[in-house]
C-alpha positions as CSV (number, residue, x, y, z in Angstrom):
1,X,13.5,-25.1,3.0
2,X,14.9,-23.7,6.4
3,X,15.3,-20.1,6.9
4,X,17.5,-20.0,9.9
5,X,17.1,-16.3,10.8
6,X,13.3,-16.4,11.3
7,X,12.9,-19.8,12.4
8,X,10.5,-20.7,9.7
9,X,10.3,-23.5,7.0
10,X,8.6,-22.9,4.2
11,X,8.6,-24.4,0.4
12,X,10.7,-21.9,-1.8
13,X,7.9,-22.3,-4.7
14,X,5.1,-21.6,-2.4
15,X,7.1,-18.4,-1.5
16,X,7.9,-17.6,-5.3
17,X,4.3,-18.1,-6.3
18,X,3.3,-15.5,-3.4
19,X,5.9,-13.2,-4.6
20,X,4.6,-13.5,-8.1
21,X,0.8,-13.3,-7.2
22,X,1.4,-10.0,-4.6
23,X,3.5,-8.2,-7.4
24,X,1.1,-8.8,-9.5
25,X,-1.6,-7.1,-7.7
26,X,1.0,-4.6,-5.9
27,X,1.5,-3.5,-9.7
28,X,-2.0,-3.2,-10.3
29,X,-3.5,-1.8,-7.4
30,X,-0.7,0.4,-6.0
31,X,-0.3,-0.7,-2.3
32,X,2.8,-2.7,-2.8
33,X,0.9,-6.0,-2.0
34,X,1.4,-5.7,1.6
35,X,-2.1,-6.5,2.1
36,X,-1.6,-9.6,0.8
37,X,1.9,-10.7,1.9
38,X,2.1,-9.5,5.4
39,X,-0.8,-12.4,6.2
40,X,0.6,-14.7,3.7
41,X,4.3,-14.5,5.4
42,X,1.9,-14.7,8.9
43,X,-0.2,-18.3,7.6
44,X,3.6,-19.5,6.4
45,X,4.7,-19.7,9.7
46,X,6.9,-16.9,10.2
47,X,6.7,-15.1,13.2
48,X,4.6,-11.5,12.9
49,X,8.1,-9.0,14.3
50,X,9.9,-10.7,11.1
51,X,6.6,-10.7,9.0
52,X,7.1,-7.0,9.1
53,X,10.5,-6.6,8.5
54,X,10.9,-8.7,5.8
55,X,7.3,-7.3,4.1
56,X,9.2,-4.3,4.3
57,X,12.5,-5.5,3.0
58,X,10.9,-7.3,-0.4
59,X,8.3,-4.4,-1.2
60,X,11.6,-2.1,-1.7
61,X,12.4,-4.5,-4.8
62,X,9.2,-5.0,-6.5
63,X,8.2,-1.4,-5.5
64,X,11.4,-0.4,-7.8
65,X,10.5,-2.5,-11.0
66,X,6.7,-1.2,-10.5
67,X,7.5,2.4,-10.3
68,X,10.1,2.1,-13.4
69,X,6.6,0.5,-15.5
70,X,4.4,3.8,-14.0
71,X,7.5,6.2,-14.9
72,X,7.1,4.9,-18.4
73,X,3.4,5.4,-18.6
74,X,3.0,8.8,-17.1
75,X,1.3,7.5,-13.5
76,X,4.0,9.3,-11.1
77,X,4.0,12.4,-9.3
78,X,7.6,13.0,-8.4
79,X,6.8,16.1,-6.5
80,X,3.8,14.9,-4.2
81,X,5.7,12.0,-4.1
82,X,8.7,13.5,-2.5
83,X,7.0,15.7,-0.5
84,X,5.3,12.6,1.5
85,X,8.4,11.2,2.5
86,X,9.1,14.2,5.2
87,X,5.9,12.5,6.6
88,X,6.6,8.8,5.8
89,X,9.8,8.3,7.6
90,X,8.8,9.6,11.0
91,X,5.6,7.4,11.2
92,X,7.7,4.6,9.7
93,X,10.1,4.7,12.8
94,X,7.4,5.2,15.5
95,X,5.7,2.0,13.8
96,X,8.6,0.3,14.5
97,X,9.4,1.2,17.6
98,X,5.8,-0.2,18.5
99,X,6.8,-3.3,17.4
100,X,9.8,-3.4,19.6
101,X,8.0,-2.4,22.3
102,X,5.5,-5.4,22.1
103,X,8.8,-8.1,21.4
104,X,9.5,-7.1,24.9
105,X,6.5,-8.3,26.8
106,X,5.9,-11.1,23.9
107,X,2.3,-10.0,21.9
108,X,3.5,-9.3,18.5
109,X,1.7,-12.0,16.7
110,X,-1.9,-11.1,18.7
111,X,-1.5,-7.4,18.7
112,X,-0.6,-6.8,14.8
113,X,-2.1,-9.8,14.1
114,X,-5.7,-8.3,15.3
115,X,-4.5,-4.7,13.9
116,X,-4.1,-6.6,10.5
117,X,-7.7,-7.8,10.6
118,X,-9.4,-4.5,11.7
119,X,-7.6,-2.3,9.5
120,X,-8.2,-4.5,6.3
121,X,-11.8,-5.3,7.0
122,X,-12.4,-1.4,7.4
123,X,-10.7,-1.0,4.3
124,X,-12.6,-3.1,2.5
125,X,-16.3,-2.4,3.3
126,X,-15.1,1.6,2.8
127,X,-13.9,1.3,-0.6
128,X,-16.5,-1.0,-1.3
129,X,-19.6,1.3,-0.7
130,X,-17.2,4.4,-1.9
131,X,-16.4,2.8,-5.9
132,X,-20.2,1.4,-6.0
133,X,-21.7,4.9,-4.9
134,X,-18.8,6.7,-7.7
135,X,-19.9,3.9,-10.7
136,X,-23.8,4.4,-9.8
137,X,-23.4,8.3,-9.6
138,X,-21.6,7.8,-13.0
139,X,-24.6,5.6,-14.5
140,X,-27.4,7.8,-13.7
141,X,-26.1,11.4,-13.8
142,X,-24.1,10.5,-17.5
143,X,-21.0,11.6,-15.5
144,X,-18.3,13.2,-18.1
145,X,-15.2,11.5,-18.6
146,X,-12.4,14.7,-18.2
147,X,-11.2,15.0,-14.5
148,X,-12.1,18.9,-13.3
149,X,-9.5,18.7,-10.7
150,X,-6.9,18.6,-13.4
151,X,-6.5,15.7,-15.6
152,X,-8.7,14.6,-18.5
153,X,-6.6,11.7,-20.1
154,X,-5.2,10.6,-16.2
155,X,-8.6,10.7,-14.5
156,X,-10.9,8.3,-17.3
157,X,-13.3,9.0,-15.2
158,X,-12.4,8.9,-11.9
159,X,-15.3,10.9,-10.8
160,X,-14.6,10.1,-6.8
161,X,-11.3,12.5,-6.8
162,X,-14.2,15.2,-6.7
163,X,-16.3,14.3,-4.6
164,X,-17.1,15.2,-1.2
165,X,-13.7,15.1,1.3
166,X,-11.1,15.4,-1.3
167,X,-13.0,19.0,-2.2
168,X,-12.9,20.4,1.1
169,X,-9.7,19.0,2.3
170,X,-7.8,21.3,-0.6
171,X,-10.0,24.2,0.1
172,X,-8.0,24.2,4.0
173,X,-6.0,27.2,4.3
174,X,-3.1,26.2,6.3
175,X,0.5,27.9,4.6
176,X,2.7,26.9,3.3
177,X,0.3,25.9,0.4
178,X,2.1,23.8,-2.3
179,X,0.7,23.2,-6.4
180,X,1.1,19.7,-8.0
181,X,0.3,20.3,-11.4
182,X,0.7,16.5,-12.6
183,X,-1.6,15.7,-10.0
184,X,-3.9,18.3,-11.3
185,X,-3.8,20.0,-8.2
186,X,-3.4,24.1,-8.4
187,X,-3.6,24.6,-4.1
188,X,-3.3,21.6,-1.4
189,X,-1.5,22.8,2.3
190,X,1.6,20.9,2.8
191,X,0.4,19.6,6.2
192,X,-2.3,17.7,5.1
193,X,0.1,16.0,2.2
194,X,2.2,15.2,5.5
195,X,-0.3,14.1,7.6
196,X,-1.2,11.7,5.0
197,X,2.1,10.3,4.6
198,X,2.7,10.4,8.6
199,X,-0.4,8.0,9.4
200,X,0.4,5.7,6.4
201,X,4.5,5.6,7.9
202,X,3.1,4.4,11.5
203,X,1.1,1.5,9.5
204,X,4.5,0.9,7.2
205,X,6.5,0.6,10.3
206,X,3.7,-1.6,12.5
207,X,2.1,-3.9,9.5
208,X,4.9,-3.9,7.7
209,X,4.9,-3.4,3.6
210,X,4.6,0.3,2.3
211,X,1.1,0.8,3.8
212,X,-0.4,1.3,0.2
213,X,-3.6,0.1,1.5
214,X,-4.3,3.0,3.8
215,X,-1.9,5.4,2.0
216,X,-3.4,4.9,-2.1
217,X,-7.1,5.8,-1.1
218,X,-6.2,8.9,1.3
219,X,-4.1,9.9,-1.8
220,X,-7.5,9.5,-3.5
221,X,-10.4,10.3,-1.3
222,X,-8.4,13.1,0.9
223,X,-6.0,14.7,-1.4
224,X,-8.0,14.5,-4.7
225,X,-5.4,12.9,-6.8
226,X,-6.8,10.5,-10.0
227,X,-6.5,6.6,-9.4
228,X,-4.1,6.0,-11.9
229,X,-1.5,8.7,-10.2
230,X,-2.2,7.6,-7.2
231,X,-1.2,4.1,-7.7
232,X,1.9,4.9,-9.5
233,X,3.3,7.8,-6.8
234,X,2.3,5.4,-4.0
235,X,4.8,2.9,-5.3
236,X,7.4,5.5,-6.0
237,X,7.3,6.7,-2.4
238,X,7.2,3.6,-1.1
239,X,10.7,2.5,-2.3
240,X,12.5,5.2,0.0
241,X,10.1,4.7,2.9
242,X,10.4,1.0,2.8
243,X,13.9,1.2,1.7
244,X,14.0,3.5,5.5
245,X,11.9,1.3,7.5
246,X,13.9,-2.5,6.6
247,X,17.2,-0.8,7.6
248,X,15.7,0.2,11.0
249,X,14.5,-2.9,11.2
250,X,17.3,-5.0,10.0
251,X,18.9,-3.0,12.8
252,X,16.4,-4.2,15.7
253,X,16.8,-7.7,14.4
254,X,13.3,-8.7,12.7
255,X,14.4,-9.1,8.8
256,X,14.6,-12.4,7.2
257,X,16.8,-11.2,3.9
258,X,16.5,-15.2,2.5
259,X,12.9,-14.6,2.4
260,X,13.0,-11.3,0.8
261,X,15.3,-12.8,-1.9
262,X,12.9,-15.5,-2.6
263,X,9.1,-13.7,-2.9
264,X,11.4,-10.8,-5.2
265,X,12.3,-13.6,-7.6
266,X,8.3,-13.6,-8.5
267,X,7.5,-10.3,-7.0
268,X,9.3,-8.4,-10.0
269,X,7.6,-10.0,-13.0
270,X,4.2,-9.8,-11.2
271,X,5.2,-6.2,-10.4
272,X,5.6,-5.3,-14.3
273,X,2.7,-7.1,-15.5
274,X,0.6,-5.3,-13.3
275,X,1.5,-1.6,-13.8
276,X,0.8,-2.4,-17.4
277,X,-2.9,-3.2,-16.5
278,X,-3.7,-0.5,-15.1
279,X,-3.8,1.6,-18.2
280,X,-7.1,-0.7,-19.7
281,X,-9.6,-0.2,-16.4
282,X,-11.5,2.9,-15.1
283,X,-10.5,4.5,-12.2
284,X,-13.6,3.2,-9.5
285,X,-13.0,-0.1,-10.9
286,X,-9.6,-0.5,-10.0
287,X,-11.1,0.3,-7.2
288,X,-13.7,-1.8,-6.6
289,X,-11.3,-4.9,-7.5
290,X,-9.6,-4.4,-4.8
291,X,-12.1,-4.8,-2.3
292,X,-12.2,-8.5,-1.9
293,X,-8.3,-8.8,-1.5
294,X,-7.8,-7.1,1.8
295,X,-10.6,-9.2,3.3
296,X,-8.3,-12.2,2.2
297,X,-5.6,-11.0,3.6
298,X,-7.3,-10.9,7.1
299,X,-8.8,-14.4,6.5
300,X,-5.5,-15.7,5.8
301,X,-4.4,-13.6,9.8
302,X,-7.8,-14.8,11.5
303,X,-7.6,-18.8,10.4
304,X,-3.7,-18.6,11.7
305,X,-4.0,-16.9,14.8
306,X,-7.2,-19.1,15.3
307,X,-5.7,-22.5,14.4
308,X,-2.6,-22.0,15.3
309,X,-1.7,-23.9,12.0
310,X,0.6,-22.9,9.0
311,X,0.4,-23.4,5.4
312,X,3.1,-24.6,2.6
C-alpha cells in the first residue's frame, strides 16, 4: 500500500500487526511503545522527520485507550501527571525544532537515527543492572513487600523507588515544594518534577513517541514513584504532550496521518490488553522485561541505516 504523504509503501497488515505488538507492550510497560515503533516505522521505509511525527501522532490514540485501562485500576497520578506537562511541552517543541533544523541541511535519518541507538542501548544496560541489583537486594535481605515511600498495595514490592537517587532527589529543598499523596510522596520540589518532564519533552519532540523510555524510569529512579504509577501516569501525560507535539509537527510538515490510522487499528487492543497485565507482575520485573526491547528497537535502526534496506 502507498502512503503518498511520506513516500513510503508498506503492507497495511505488517503495519496493523506492529500497531498491535507496540500497544501491547506500550500498555504493559508504560513508554507508549515508541521504543519500538519509532525503529519499526524507520526499517519500514519511512523516512526518520515523518517517523517522528507520525510516532507521535498514533501514541496520542493508544496512549488514550491505555490510560482509560490504568484509570480503572488505580495506576494514575492525575496531579504529578499534570504538573509534568508545564515541563513536557517546552522540551516537546525544542525537540522538534531540532528536527527542523536537521531537514534543512538533510541528516535526519543519521542524526536521530544514531540518537535512537545510543539512547536505547544506555537504557537498556541501566535498567538492566538497576532491576537485577533491586530483585537480588530483595532475595538476600527478605525485603518487605509495603512501599515506605507511601504505598503498600501500589508498590508490591518495588523496593528500587527507595533506594539510593530517588531518596535524595526528594530530600532537595528548592520551593515551591508540592505533595503527591497517590504517588506516596509527602515533599518533592516542583523543579525537579519539571525537569523531569522537560528532558523527556526534548526526546518526545526529536525521537518522536511520548519519550516513555526515558520519562517512566526517571519517574521511578529520580522521583521515587512505585512502578505500577509510574506506568500508568506516564501514559496519561503522554496523551496531551503527544497530542502537542503531532500538531506542531503536522504544522512543519512531517506527519503521515494514513499511517497513524493504520498502527491505531492494532495499537488500541494491544494498548488494553496490556495495562491489564500489569496488575499480575512485581514491580523490578516489569522492569527487567523491558530490557531486551529497547536493544531491538536499535537493532531494527542499526541494520536499516547500515543496509540501507527496508522490511514489509
Amino acid at each position: 500500500m502507498d502512503f503518498p504523504i511520506s513516500g513510503a509503501h508498506i503492507n497495511p497488515l505488517a503495519l496493523m500487526a506492529s500497531g498491535l505488538i507496540i500497544g501491547l507492550l506500550g500498555g504493559f510497560f508504560g513508554v507508549g511503545g515508541s521504543f519500538l515503533a519509532g525503529p519499526a516505522l524507520f526499517a519500514f521505509g519511512v523516512p526518520m522527520n515523518f517517523v517522528v511525527g507520525t510516532d507521535l501522532a498514533h501514541i496520542v490514540g493508544k496512549s488514550v485507550v491505555a490510560a482509560r485501562q490504568h484509570r480503572k485500576l488505580g495506576n494514575i497520578d492525575i496531579k504529578l501527571g499534570l504538573l509534568m506537562v508545564i515541563g513536557t511541552l517546552p522540551g516537546v517543541e525544542l525537540g522538534a525544532q531540532g528536527i527542523q533544523y536537521l531537514k534543512r541541511f538533510g541528516h535526519v535519518d543519521q542524526v536521530v537515527g544514531i540518537t535512537f541507538i545510543i539512547v536505547l542501548v544506555l537504557i537498556s544496560i541501566f535498567i538492566a543492572y538497576e532491576s537485577w541489583r533491586t530483585l537480588k537486594m530483595e532475595k538476600n535481605k527478605n525485603f518487605q513487600k509495603t512501599n515506605a515511600i507511601g504505598s503498600a498495595e501500589k508498590g508490591k514490592g518495588d523496593v528500587s523507588a527507595l533506594s539510593g537517587l530517588a531518596k535524595h532527589v526528594q530530600r532537595l529543598h528548592l520551593p515551591p515544594m508540592v505533595k503527591l499523596p497517590t504517588s506516596g510522596i509527602k515533599s518533592i520540589s516542583l523543579w525537579t518534577i519539571l525537569a523531569v518532564a522537560f528532558i523527556g519533552g526534548i526526546f518526545s519532540g526529536f525521537l518522536g513517541g511520548g519519550a516513555g523510555y526515558i520519562r517512566m524510569p526517571a519517574l521511578v529512579y529520580l522521583l521515587g514513584v512505585p512502578t505500577h504509577l509510574a506506568v500508568g501516569t506516564d501514559l496519561f501525560e503522554i496523551i496531551i504532550s503527544a497530542g502537542y507535539g503531532t500538531v506542531s509537527h503536522a504544522i512543519k510538515g512531517n506527519v503521515d496521518i494514513l499511517i497513524a490510522l493504520v498502527m491505531h487499528t492494532g495499537a488500541a487492543i494491544g494498548a488494553q490488553l496490556g495495562a491489564n497485565l500489569t496488575e499480575y507482575f512485581h514491580g523490578p520485573r516489569i522492569r527487567l522485561a523491558f530490557v531486551p526491547l529497547p536493544l531491538l528497537g536499535a537493532a531494527l535502526v542499526v541494520y536499516t541505516l547500515v543496509t540501507g534496506r527496508h522490511l514489509g
